[in-house]
N, C-alpha and C positions, 0 to 999 in steps of 0.2 A: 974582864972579857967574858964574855958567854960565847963558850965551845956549842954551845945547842945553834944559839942563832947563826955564828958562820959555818957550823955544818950544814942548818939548813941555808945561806946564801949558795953554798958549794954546791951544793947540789942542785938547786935553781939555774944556774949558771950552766951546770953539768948540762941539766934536763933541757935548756932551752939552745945552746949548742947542738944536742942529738937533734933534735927537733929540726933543727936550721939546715944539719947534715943531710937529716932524710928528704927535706922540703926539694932539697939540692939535688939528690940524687933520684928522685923520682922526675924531674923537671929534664935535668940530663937522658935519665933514660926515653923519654917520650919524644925528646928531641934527634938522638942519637942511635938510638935501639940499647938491645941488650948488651949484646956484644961488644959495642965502640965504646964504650966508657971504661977510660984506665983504670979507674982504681978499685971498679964496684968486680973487676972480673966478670964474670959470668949469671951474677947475680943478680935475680931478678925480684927491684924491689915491689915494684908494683904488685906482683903475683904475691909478694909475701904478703902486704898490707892488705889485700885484699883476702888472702883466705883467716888473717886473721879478723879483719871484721864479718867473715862469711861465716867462722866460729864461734864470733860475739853474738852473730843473728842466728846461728843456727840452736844457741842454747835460748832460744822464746824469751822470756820475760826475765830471765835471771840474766842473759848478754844486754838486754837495754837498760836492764840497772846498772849493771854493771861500766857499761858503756856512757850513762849518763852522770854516772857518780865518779868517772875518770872527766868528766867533760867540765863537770862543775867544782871540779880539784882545781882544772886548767885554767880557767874563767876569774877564780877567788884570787890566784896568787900576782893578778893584773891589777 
């Protein structure tokens, strides 16, 4: 058995779960507001995701590396 490779399956599985969660919960909140979504409480994701790519762009050329080099992580493990 290789512990590397089902650690990394686990965590593929993990990462693409979060992904599906957040897909969910931004979809919910746009439909519902912020307020009406049981589980997210008061939490607002859209506002998060957005200041964190406003963070990605506001660091100039080291947020679009960075941002590109998260995108083509994303892209290879398909």
């Amino acid at each position: 058995m290789d512990i590397l490779a089902t650690i990394r399956k686990w965590a593929a599985g993990l990462a693409e779960t979060a992904v599906s969660l957040m897909a969910l919960a931004i979809t919910l909140q746009i439909l519902m507001g912020t307020s009406s979504v049981p589980f997210l409480g008061n939490t607002d994701v859209i506002g998060n995701v957005s200041s964190i790519l406003a963070t990605l762009g506001g660091n100039g050329l080291i947020g679009l590396v960075a941002l590109y080099v998260l995108h083509s992580i994303w892209k290879s493990r398909k």
